[in-house]
Structures are given as structure tokens and as C-alpha cells.
C-alpha positions as CSV (number, residue, x, y, z in Angstrom):
1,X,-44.4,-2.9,-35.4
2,X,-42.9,-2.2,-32.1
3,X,-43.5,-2.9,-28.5
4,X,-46.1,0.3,-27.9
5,X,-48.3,-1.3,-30.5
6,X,-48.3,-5.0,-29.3
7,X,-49.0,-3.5,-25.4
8,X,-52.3,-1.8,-27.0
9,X,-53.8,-5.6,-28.3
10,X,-51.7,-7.8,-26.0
11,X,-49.9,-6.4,-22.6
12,X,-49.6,-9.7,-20.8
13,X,-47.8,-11.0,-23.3
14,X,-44.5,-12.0,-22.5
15,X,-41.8,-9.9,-23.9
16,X,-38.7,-12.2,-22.5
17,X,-37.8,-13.9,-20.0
18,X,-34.5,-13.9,-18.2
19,X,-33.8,-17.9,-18.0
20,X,-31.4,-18.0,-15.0
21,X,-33.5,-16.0,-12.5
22,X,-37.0,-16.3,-14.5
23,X,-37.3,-12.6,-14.1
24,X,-40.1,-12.3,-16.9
25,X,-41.0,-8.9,-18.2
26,X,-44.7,-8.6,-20.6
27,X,-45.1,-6.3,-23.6
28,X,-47.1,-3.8,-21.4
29,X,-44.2,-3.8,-19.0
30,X,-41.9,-2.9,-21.4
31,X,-43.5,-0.2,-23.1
32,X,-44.0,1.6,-19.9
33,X,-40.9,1.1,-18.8
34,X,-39.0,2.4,-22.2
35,X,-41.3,4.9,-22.6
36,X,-39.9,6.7,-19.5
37,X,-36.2,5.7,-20.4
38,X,-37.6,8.1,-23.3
39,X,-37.9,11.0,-21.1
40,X,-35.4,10.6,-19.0
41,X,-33.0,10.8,-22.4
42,X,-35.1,14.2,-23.2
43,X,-35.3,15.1,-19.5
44,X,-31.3,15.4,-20.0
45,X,-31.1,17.6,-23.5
46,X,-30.9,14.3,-25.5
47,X,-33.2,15.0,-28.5
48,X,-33.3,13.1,-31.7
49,X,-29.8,11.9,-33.3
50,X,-28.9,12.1,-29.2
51,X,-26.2,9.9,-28.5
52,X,-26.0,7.1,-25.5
53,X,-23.6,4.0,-24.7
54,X,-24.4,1.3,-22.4
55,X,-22.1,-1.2,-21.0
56,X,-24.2,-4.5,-19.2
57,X,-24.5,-8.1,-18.9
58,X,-27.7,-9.5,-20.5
59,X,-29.3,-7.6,-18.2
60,X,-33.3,-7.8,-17.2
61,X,-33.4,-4.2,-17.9
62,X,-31.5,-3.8,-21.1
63,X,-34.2,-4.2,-23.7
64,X,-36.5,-1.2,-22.1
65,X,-33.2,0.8,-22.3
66,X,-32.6,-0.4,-25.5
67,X,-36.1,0.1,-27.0
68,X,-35.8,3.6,-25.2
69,X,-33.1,4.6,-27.5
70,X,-35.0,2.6,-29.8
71,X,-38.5,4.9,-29.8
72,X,-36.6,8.4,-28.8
73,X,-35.0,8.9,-32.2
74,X,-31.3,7.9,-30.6
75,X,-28.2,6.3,-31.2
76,X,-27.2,4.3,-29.3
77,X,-23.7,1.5,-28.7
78,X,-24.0,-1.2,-26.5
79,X,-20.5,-2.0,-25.6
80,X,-18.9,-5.2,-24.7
81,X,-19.0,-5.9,-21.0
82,X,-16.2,-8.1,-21.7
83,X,-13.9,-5.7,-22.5
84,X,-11.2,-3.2,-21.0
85,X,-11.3,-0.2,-19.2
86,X,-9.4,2.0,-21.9
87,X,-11.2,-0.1,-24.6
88,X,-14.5,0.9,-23.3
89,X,-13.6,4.4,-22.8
90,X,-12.5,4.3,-26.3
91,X,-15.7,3.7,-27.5
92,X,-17.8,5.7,-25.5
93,X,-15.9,8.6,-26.5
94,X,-15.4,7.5,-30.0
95,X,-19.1,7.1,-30.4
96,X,-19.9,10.2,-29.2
97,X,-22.2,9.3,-26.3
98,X,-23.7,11.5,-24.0
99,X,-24.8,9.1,-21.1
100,X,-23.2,6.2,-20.0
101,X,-25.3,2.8,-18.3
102,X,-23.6,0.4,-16.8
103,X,-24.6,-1.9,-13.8
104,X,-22.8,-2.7,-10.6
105,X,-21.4,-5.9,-11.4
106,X,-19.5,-4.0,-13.4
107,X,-18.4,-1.6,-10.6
108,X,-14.8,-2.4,-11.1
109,X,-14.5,-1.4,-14.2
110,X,-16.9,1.5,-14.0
111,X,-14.8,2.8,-11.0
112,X,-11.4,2.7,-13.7
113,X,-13.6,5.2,-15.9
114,X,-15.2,7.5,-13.4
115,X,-12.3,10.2,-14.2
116,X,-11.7,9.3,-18.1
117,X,-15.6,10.0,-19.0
118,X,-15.3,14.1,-18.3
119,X,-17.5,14.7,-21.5
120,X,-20.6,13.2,-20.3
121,X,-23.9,14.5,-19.2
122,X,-24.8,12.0,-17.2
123,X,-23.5,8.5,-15.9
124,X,-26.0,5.9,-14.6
125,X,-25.8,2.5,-12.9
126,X,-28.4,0.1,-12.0
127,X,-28.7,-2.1,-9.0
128,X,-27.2,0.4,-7.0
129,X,-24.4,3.1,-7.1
130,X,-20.8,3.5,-6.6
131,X,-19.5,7.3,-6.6
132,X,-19.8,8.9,-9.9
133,X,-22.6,7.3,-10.9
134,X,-26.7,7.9,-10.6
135,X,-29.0,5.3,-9.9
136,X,-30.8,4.5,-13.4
137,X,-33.8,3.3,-11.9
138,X,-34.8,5.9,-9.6
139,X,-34.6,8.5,-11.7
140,X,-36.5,6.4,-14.7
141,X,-38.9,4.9,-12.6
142,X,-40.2,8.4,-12.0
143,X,-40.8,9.3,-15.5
144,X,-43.8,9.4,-17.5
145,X,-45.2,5.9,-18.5
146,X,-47.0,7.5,-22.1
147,X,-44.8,8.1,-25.0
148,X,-42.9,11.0,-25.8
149,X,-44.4,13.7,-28.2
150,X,-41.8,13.2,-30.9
151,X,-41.3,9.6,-30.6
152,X,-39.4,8.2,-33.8
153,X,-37.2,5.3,-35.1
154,X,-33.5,5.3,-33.6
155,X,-30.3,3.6,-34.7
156,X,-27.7,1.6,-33.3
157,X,-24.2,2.4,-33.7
158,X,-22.1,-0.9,-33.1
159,X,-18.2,-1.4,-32.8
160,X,-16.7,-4.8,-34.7
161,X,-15.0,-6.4,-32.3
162,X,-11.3,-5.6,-32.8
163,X,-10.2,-9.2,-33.8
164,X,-7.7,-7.8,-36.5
165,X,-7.3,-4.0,-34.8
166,X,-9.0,-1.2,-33.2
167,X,-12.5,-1.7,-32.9
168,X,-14.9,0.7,-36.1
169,X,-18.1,2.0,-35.1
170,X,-20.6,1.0,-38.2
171,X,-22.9,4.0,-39.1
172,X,-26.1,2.7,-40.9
173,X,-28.9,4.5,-41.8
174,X,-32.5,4.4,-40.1
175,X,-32.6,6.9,-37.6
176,X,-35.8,9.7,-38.1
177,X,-38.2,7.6,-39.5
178,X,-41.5,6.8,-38.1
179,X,-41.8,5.0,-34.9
180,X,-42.9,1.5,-36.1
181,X,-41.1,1.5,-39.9
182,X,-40.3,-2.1,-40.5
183,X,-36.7,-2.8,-41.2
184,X,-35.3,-5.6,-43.9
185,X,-34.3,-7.9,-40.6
186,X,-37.9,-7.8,-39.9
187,X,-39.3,-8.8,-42.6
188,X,-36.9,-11.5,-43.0
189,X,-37.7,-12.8,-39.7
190,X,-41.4,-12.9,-41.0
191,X,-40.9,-14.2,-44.6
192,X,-37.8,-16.1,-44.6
193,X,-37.6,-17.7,-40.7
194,X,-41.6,-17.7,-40.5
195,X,-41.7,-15.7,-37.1
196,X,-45.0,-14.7,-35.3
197,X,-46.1,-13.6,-32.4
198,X,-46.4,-17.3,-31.4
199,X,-42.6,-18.2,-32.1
200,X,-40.6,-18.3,-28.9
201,X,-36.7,-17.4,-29.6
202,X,-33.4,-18.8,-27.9
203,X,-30.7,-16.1,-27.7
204,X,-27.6,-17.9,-26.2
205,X,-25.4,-14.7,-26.7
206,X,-24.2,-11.8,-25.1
207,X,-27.2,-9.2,-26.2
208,X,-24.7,-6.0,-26.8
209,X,-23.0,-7.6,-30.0
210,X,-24.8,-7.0,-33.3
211,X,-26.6,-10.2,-34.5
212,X,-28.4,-11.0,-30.8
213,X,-29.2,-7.4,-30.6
214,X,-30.9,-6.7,-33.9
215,X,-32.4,-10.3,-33.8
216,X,-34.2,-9.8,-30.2
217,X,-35.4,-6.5,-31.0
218,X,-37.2,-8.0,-34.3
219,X,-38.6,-10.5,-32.7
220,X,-40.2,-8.5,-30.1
221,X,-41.5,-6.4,-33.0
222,X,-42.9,-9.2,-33.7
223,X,-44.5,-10.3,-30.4
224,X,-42.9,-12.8,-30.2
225,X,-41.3,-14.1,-26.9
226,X,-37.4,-14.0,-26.4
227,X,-35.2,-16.4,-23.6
228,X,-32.4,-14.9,-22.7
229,X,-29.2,-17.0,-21.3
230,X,-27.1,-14.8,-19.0
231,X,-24.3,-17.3,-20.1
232,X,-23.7,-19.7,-22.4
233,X,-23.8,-23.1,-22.1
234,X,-24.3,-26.3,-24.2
235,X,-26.3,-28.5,-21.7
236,X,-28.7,-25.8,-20.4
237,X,-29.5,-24.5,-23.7
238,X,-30.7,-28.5,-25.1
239,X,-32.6,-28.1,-21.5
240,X,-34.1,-24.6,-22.1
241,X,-34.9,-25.8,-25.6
242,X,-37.6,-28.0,-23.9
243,X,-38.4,-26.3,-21.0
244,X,-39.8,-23.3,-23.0
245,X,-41.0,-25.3,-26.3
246,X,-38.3,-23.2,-28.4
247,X,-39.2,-22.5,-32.1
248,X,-36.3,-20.4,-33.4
249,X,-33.1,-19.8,-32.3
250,X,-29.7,-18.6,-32.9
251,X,-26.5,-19.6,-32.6
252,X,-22.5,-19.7,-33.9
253,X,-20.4,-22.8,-34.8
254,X,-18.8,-22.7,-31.5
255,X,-21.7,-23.9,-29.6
256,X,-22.7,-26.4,-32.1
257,X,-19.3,-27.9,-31.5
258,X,-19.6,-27.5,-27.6
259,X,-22.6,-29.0,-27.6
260,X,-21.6,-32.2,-29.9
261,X,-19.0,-32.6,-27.6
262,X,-21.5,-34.0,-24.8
263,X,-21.8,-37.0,-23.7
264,X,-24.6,-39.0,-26.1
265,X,-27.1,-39.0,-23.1
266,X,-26.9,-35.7,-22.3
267,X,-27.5,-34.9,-25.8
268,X,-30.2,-37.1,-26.4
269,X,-31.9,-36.7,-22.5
270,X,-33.9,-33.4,-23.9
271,X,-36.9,-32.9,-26.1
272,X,-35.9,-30.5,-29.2
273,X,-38.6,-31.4,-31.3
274,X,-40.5,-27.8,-31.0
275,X,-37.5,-26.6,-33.3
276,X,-38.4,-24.8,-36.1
277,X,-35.4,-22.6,-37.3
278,X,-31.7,-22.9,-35.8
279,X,-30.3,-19.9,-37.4
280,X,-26.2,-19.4,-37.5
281,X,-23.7,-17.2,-38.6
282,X,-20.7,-15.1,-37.8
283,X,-18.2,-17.8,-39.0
284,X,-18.1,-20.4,-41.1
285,X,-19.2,-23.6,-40.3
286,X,-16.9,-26.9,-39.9
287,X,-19.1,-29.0,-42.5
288,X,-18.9,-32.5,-40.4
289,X,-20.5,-30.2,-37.5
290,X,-23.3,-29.1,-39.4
291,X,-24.2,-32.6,-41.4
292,X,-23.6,-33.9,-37.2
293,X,-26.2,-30.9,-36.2
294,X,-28.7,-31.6,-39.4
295,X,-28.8,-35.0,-38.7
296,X,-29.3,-35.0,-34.8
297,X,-31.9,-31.7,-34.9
298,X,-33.5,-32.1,-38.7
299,X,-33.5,-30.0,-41.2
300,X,-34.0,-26.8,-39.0
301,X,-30.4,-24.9,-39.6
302,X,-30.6,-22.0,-41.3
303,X,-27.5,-20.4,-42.1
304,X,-26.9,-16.7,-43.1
305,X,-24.0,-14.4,-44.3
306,X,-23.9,-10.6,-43.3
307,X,-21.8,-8.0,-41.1
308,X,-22.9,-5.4,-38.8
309,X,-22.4,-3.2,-41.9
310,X,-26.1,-4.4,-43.1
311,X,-24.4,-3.9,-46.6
312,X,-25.3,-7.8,-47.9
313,X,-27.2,-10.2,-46.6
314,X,-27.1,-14.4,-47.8
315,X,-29.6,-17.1,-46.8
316,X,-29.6,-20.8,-46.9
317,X,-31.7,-23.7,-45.3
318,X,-30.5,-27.1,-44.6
319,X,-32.1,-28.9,-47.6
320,X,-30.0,-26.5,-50.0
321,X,-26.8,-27.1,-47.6
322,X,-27.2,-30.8,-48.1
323,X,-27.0,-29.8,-52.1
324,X,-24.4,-27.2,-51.0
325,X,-22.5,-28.2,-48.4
326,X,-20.3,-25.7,-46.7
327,X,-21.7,-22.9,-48.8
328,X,-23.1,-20.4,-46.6
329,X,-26.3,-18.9,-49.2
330,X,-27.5,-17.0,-52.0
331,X,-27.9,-13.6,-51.7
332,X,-30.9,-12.6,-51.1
333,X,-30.4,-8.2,-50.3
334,X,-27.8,-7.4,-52.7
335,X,-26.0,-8.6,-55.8
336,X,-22.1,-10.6,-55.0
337,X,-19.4,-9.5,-56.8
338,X,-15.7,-11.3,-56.3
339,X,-13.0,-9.6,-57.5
340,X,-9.4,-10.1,-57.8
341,X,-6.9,-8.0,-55.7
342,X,-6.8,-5.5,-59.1
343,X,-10.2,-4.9,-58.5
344,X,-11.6,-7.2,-61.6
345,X,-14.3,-9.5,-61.3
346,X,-13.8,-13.2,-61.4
347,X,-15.5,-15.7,-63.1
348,X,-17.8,-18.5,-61.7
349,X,-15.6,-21.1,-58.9
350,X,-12.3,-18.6,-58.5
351,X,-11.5,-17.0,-55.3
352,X,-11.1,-13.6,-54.6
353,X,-12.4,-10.7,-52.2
354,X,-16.5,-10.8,-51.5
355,X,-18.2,-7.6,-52.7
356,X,-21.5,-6.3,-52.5
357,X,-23.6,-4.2,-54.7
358,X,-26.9,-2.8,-54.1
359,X,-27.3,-3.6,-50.6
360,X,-27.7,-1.1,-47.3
361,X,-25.2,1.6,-47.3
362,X,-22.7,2.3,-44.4
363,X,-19.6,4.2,-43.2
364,X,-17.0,4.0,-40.6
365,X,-17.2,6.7,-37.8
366,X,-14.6,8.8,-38.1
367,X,-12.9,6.5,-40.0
368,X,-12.9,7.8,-43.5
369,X,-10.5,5.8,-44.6
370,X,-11.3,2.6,-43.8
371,X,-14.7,3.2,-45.0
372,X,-12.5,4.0,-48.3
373,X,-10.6,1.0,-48.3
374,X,-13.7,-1.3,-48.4
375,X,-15.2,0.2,-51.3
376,X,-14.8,0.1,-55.1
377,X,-15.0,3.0,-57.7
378,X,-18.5,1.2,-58.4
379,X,-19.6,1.8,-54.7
380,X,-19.2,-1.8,-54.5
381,X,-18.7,-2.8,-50.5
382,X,-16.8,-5.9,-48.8
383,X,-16.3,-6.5,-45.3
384,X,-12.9,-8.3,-46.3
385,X,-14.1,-11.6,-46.6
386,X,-12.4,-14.0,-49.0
387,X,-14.9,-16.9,-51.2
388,X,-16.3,-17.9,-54.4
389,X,-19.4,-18.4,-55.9
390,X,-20.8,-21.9,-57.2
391,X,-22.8,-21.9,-61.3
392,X,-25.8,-21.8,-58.9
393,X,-25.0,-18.7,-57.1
394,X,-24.4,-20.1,-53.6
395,X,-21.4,-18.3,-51.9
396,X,-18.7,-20.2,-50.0
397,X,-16.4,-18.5,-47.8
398,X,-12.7,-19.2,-47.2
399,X,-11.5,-16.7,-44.8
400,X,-11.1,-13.4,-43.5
401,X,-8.3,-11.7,-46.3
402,X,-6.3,-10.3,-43.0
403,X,-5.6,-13.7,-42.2
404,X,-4.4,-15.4,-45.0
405,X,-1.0,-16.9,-44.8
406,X,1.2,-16.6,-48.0
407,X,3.6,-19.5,-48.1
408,X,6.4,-20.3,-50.4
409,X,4.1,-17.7,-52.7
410,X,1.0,-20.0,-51.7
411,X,-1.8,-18.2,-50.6
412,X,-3.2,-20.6,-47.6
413,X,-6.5,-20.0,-46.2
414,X,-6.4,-20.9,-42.4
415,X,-9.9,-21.6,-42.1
416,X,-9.3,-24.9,-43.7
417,X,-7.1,-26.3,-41.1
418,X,-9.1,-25.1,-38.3
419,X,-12.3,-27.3,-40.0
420,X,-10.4,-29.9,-39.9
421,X,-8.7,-30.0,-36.6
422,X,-11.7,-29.3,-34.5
423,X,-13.1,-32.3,-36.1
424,X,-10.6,-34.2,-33.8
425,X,-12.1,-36.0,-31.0
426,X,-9.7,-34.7,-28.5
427,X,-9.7,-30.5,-29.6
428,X,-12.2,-28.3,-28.1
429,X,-11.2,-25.3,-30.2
430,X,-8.2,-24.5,-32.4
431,X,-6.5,-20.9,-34.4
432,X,-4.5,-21.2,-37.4
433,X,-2.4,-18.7,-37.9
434,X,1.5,-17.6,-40.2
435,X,4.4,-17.2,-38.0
436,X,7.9,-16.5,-39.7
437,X,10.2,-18.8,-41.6
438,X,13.2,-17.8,-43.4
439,X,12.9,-19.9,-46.0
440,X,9.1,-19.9,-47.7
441,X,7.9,-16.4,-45.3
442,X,5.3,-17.7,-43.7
443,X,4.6,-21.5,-42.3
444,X,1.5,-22.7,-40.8
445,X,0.8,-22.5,-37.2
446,X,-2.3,-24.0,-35.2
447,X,-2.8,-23.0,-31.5
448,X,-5.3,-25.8,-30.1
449,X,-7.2,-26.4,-26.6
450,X,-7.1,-29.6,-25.9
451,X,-10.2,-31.4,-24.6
452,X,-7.7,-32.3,-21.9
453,X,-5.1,-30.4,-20.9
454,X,-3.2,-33.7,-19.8
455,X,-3.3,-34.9,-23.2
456,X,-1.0,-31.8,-24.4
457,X,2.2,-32.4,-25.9
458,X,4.4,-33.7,-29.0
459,X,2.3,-36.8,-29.2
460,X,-1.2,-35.2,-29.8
461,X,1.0,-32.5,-32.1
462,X,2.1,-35.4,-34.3
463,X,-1.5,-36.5,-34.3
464,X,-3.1,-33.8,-34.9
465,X,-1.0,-33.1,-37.5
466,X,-1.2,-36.7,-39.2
467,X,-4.9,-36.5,-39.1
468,X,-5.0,-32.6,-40.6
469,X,-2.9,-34.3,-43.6
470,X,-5.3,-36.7,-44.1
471,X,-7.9,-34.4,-45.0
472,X,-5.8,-31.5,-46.4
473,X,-2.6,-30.7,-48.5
474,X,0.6,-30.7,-46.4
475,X,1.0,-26.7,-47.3
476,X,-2.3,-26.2,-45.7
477,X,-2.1,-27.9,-42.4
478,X,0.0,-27.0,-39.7
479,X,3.9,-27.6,-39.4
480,X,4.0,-27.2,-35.5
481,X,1.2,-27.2,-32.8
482,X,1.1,-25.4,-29.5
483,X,-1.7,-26.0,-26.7
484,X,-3.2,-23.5,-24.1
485,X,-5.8,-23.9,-21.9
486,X,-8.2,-21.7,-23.5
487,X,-8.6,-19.8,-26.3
488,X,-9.4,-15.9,-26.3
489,X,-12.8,-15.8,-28.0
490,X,-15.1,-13.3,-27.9
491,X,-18.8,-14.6,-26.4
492,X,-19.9,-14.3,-29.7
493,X,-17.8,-17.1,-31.1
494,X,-15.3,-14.8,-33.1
495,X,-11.6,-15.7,-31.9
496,X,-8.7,-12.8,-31.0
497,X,-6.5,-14.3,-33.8
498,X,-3.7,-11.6,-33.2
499,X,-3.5,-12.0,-29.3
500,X,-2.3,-15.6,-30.4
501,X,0.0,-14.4,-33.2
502,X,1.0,-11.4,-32.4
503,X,4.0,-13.0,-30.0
504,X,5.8,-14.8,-32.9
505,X,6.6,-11.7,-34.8
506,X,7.8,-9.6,-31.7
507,X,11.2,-7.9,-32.7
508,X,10.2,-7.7,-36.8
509,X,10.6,-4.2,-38.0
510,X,8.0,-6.0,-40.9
511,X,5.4,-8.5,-41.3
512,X,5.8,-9.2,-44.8
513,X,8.4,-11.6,-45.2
């Protein structure tokens, strides 16, 4: 179950396709061509448990450098190409990569970190070179095309995205085993989202962050055939969703809401009838989107709960939403535990911190602490999430536990508000968040982009908070409202909370209050 073995029965068969340029690449293509990313990688000492980091765009080339990793026994960190210099050279060295790949659209930034990446063996760029850096494809393209002698399984090693801190690279087990060992994402791609080499995938998202990335390389396990968006956005995904007779997809509740917030012909101008599973996750979903996105696409939303930690993994389709609404599954991989902030388990419909038991095991690299901190005496694991579970098992979540505001000795959930706000005809996106007050600690705050900037100002704040009020307690919606012109999300949806509150407790020896 890998590319290697689908070139043998099908080679033509497209592996993607790049939908901005159409660049197309088949299953026989990209065999050849990440079996001599293989030797290259061994060509410069990188045997098995080698490490490598690469730093593109959704690239044409990064699934054969990927899947060379992938087949060579490696790890590997694709980093975000959204990110810093010193963030990225954090990272790489964090990670402990040996070669670097990165492209020259990202020349500026790889110029900042030609003299910061001393501990590398090699440093590689494709579509030409800047100094510093080799040309990846020369030196590839003249490797072997047949597969390396001691071709095995590989691993990734992926960074959370530093919305509440520095970023954690997530070790998870896999590497060594034979090439071709199915994973549990696999055969949930097969059994639960019904995926065969028929099934044509959407992925809307950058490739290097975790979901995307795991999700496009089962898929192509598969045989399936993956579209790639070099960008997101709402009206040319509806279009693509036609134009290539899309079966599965995936998405996060950001784009749902982008693309609700088209104009009714625009929505209702493209075919998505070939739809057979909309998966989403990373956040939880607003439930007036998703009853919005059920009833204009069907019952085709799947929803799922997990990390990049692979420690838990919870499922549910649209006809169980409906029966559940805003719960986001059952588990299906490992056994949920919530538990109080002592540690002891609560009963059925109390909130608390989400644990798992039984499900894949991880650390935090060179973090031993933190991989400490997120587990119990049990070997129970969370990845800080705060919910409750239903008398039919089905999970809601509530909010991150780093973000919840305590006010007046009221624990406030944010994640409430920011359902409810984005609801508003006139918001496009919107962060809750505590900023000081003397008096009760904490009060809420909400940070909202406008639909249009014009409309900014104490008369939408006054509205927006009237209409929070209608739909939530006065403790949990906001007590003030400031606008900006955009919010700083990361592509995958997952929003930079402390850029936006980190300014209202400048000059505080203490944020407990």
C-alpha cells in the first residue's frame, strides 16, 4: 500500500494534480521520481532514522520528496512556509534535520538562514538557486529510478503550530517497519470514509501541516487521485469541486464560513453533487454553519477529533450530528476519559479536561516536560482540550484549557462567543479572548473582522454585542469589541490567539489576576 505498488498495476494513473497550473504527475511518475529522492538522501550518509526538513509551498514536487522520506526509512518535518526566519531555523535545528529543501519563492527567507543552518549536510532548492543552496533537481534527477536496497516505512515529525507558545515537535511511532505497513489513517480512509482508488480528493490546505499531509499520503496509498489548491479560496474550490467530479474532501470551519458568505449565485452556480465525504476538523464547528453546510451539500460532512499527537481519534457523520448537534464524535481509536483539574474522572455531561486511553503513543522532542504535563499517572494523554461527553458517548468540545477566561471566579469558555458572533451577517471572523479588569480579573474581549471595514465602529460593537446576548449569558459574551482588518490565522484555520491578547497585558509582572 504505497505508490511503488500502485506504479506496478497502474502507472498512468494520476497521482495529483496541481489545480492552478494543471501540472499533473501519475503513480509511475512518482515512484520514479521518489525513488531517487531515496538515494540522493543515502547518496549523503542519510540512512534509516536520517533526519530531513523541508520548507515549500504546495509544491508540484513535494509529494516525491515527501514519499522519499516516506520509503527511505526517514524522518522528516515539513515546516510552515508561512513562518519566520528564526522560527524556521528553530525548527530545523530543533528537529534535528540534516538537509534542508526549500524552493525559490522562498529565496528571501532562505537567504536570512543561509549562515544560521551551519549544522547541515546539505541545503537544496528547487526552481533554481541562490548562493548556499544546491539545485534539488539536478542532483535527484540523476539518481537511480529503482528502489533502494533497504527501503522501509519512515515517519514524520510535525511541529504544532505555536498558537499558545513555542512550537513542539510530535514524535510518533512508525518508523522501521516494512515499506507498505498500513497505518490506522489508512484504514480509516478505507473503512470509515469509503476511499478507493476511484475516489478523487480535494485538499484546500497548505500540504506541510499535519491533517493535509497524512490525509494526501493515504489517499495516494490508496490510488486514489489528489487536487491540490496552491491557495485557498471559497469560489474556486465549489468550481474545482465540479471540474474534477470531487468525491472526498477536507476542510476546516473557516472555509465553510468563507464560503457561506458568497453571494447565493455563486454558491448555487457549481455542480457538487459528486460529493461523497466533506471531512473537517481542527476546530470546532459553529453549529448554524454546519446545519447551513448539511443542508446546502447533504449529508456528506464528516467530522473528526484528533491532534498531530495520533493519541485519539473521534468520528461522526452528519446523520448522527443532526442527533448530536455540535458534538464532534465517538471515539473510535481509544477510550475518553474527562477529568477534573485534580485529576478525577467526571461523570456523564460535566466538563473537564479530554483524556485519552489506549490510543497511539507520543512524546514531545526534547521536551520532556511537556510530554509530562499531558499525561496522567495512568498513561492517560490529552492534548489540552476542554469537553464533556453526552449518555451516548458523543464528545463535545468547549475549548482549548489555555484559553479559558476565569471571570468573577467564572470559568468562560471563549469558543462560545466566537460561535456566536461569526453567525452575524456582517463578521468574517472573530477571537475571544480575557483582558484585565480590576474588579472580576478577567472580562471578555472579542477582536472581530468586519465583513466591511467601513462598517467598524461603536455602532456594530453595540450590535454585535446585543445579538451575542441574545444567544448567550451576559458573562459569556463580550464587554467591548475591537475590529482589524484581518485576523492572524494560520492557513489551516487555527487563529494566533496570543498575538491578539498578548498587547492587553503588556506591563503585568502576572497574568493571573
Amino acid at each position: 500500500m504505497y505508490p511503488g505498488e500502485i506504479a506496478k498495476t497502474a502507472p498512468d494513473r494520476i497521482a495529483y494534480v496541481m489545480a492552478g497550473s494543471g501540472h499533473s504527475v501519475s503513480y509511475g511518475q512518482l515512484d520514479q521520481r521518489s525513488n531517487q529522492g531515496a538515494h540522493l538522501m543515502r547518496s549523503l550518509g542519510l540512512g534509516p532514522g536520517g533526519a530531513i526538513a523541508i520548507c515549500l509551498e504546495n509544491h508540484p514536487r513535494f509529494f516525491e520528496i515527501v514519499w522519499a522520506a516516506q520509503r527511505s526509512g526517514l524522518q522528516y518535518t515539513t515546516v510552515s512556509s508561512r513562518l519566520t526566519a528564526p522560527e524556521v531555523e528553530y525548527i530545523v535545528k530543533d528537529c534535528g534535520a540534516q538537509v534542508f529543501i526549500t524552493s525559490k519563492a522562498k529565496a528571501e527567507l532562505a537567504t536570512e538562514l543561509s549562515d544560521s543552518l551551519g549544522q547541515l549536510t546539505a541545503r537544496y532548492m528547487l526552481d533554481g538557486t541562490i548562493p548556499g543552496y544546491r539545485a534539488f533537481e539536478a542532483e535527484n534527477d540523476a539518481q537511480p529510478t529503482t528502489p533502494v536496497a533497504d527501503e522501509m516505512e519512515g515517519v514524520d515529525m510535525l511541529y504544532s503550530s505555536g498558537t499558545t507558545g513555542r512550537p513542539k515537535g510530535v514524535k510518533v511511532k512508525g518508523a522501521g517497519q516494512p515499506i507498505g505497513t498500513p497505518s490506522p489513517l489508512l484504514l480509516l480512509m478505507k473503512g470509515l470514509y469509503g476511499a478507493d482508488e476511484n475516489s478523487v480528493y480535494l485538499s484546500p490546505a497548505p500540504l506541510y501541516h499535519a491533517a493535509p499531509l497524512r490525509f494526501n499520503l493515504a489517499m495516494q496509498r490508496i490510488g486514489s487521485t489528489c487536487v491540490v489548491m496552491e491557495d485557498f479560496d471559497a469560489r474556486w474550490a465549489l468550481e474545482l469541486i465540479e471540474k474534477h467530479r470531487v468525491t472526498h474532501s477536507q476542510w476546516v470551519p473557516t472555509m465553510f464560513i468563507r464560503m457561506l458568505k458568497l453571494p447565493e449565485d455563486e454558491q448555487t452556480r457549481y455542480d457538487v453533487s459528486s460529493l461523497k465525504v466533506a471531512i473537517h476538523a481542527a476546530a470546532p464547528c459553529p453549529i448554524p454553519v454546519k446545519e447551513k453546510m448539511i443542508e446546502w451539500w447533504g449529508p456528506v460532512l464528516y467530522e473528526y477529533y484528533a491532534g498531530t499527537e495520533a493519541n485519539g481519534f473521534t468520528a461522526i457523520n452528519s446523520e448522527e450530528w443532526l442527533e448530536h448537534r455540535g458534538s464532534v464524535g465517538r471515539a473510535l481509536t481509544a477510550e475518553i476519559h474527562i477529568l477534573d483539574d485534580e485529576g478525577k474522572e467526571l461523570p456523564t455531561g460535566e466538563t473537564g479536561s479530554i483524556y485519552f486511553s489506549g490510543g497511539g503513543e507520543f512524546e514531545y522532542h526534547n521536551a520532556p516536560e511537556k510530554t509530562a504535563q499531558c499525561r496522567t499517572e495512568q498513561g492517560w494523554t490529552t492534548l489540552g482540550d476542554i469537553g464533556h461527553l453526552d449518555q451516548d458517548g458523543f464528545l463535545y468540545l468547549t475549548d482549548r484549557k489555555a484559553n479559558m477566561i476565569i471571570s468573577g471566579g467564572v470559568n468562560v469558555y471563549p469558543q462560545e462567543a466566537e460561535n456566536a458572533l461569526v453567525t452575524h451577517p456582517k463578521v468574517t471572523d472573530v477571537a475571544v479572548f480575557g483582558i484585565p479588569n480590576e474588579d472580576f480579573g478577567e472580562e471578555v474581549k472579542a477582536v472581530v473582522q468586519p465583513a466591511r471595514m467601513a462598517d467598524a465602529g461603536p455602532e456594530l460593537e453595540q450590535e454585535l454585542i446585543a445579538y451575542c446576548q441574545q444567544q448567550l449569558s451576559k458573562i459569556k459574551c463580550p464587554r467591548s469589541i475591537d475590529f482589524t482588518a484581518e485576523l492572524p490565522r494560520h492557513p489551516t484555520g487555527k487563529l494566533y490567539k496570543r498575538l491578539l491578547r498578548d498587547p492587553y497585558w503588556e506591563n503585568r509582572e502576572s497574568r493571573i489576576v
